[in-house]
C-alpha positions, 0 to 999 in steps of 0.5 A: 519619273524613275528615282535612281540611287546614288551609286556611292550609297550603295553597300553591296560594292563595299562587302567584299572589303569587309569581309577581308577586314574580318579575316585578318582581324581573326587571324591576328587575335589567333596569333596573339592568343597562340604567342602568349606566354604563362608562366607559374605564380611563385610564393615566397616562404613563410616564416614560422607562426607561433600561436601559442602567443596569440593564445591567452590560456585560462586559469579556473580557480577552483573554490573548496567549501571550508566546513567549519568544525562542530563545536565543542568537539572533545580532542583527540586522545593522546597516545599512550606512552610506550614505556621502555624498560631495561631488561633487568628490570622486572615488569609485572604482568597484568592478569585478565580474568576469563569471564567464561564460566567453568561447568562445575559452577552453579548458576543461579536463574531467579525464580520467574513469577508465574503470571496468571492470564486473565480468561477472557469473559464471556457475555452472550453466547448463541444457543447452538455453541453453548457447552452447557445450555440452560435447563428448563424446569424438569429436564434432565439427563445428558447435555444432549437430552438438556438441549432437546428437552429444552427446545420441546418445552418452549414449543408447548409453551407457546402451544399453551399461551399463544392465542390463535384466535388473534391471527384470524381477527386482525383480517391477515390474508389467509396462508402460514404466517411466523413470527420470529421471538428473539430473547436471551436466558440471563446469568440468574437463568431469567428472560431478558432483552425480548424482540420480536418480528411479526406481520403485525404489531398485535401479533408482536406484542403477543409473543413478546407476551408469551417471552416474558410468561416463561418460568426462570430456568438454570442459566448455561454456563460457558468455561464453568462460568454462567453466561447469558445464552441467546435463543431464537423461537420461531412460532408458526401458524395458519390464518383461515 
């Protein structure tokens, strides 16, 4: 069985109304939109504003620190008095003496006492700066000849007293050996303060023996003065 459509349910028959509603619809909001007016906004005038009242204006107090004065300040000095005296009056003139002195006066200078400087005193004096070197019995001549003579008599010295055969009994082991003998030549031109340094102690207190066997000499002398005068004798010998 064919269903039919009711006629009046039909939209297509009404379009052609439509769409004429729509044109006039279009066409009036054209009007209207070209038929309207605008017109400028007009402002009244404003009357004048005074903004100084509005603003408060601020004071800055201003602290000064007060310095109390110092006490017990002595016053001021007053001023002098200018006195006015009359013409006639006869003023006396206030005479000031030069301090410079004239050429022809004498100057008197105090006599400065002459201080003497103390010299300075001197102990010990190593041998190789001595003035005067100490003289070993039996030498003579210059200071030069002294000095030589000196250094020839501690070497046969030590030649005569120092015993060789020691070196070999302690078992050293074969070569030169030294022993280095330090001692000073005191004020009276004896021996005094003797070190020594050797590979042994037997061997040290052998040359500190030998030190101590030599015979009082003539002491040096630095600035005239006699002084205690260091010497080194270095003693040298060969273990089998």
């Amino acid at each position: 069985m064919e269903i039919k459509k009711n006629p009046k349910s039909n939209l297509e028959n009404y379009s052609k109304l439509f769409v004429q509603l729509g044109l006039v619809l279009a066409l009036f909001m054209t009007y209207v939109a070209i038929e309207n007016k605008t017109y400028d906004k007009e402002y009244g005038e404003l009357g004048e504003s005074n903004m100084s009242a509005d603003v408060e204006e601020e004071t800055f107090e201003i602290q000064q620190e007060v310095i109390p004065p110092p006490k017990n300040t002595p016053p001021p000095p007053a001023p002098e008095k200018i006195e006015i005296v009359e013409d006639e009056q006869e003023v006396e003139e206030t005479i000031i003496e030069s301090t410079e002195t004239d050429e022809a006066e004498a100057v008197v200078v105090e006599e400065i006492e002459e201080v003497e400087e103390e010299e300075e005193v001197v102990e010990d004096v190593p041998f190789s700066i001595i003035e005067d070197v100490p003289v070993f019995p039996g030498c003579k001549g210059s200071k030069a000849q002294k000095k030589s003579c000196l250094n020839e008599k501690m070497n046969k010295h030590v030649q005569r007293y120092f015993d060789a055969d020691l070196a070999n009994e302690l078992g050293l082991a074969p070569g030169k050996k030294r022993i280095y003998l330090v001692f000073k030549i005191g004020k009276t031109g004896n021996i005094e303060d003797v070190k020594a340094r050797a590979p042994h102690p037997r061997l040290k207190q052998e040359a500190i023996r030998i030190a101590k066997k030599l015979p009082k000499m003539e002491p040096g002398k630095q600035r005239g003065r006699a002084v205690r005068v260091g010497y080194t004798l270095p003693i040298t010998f060969n273990v089998e």
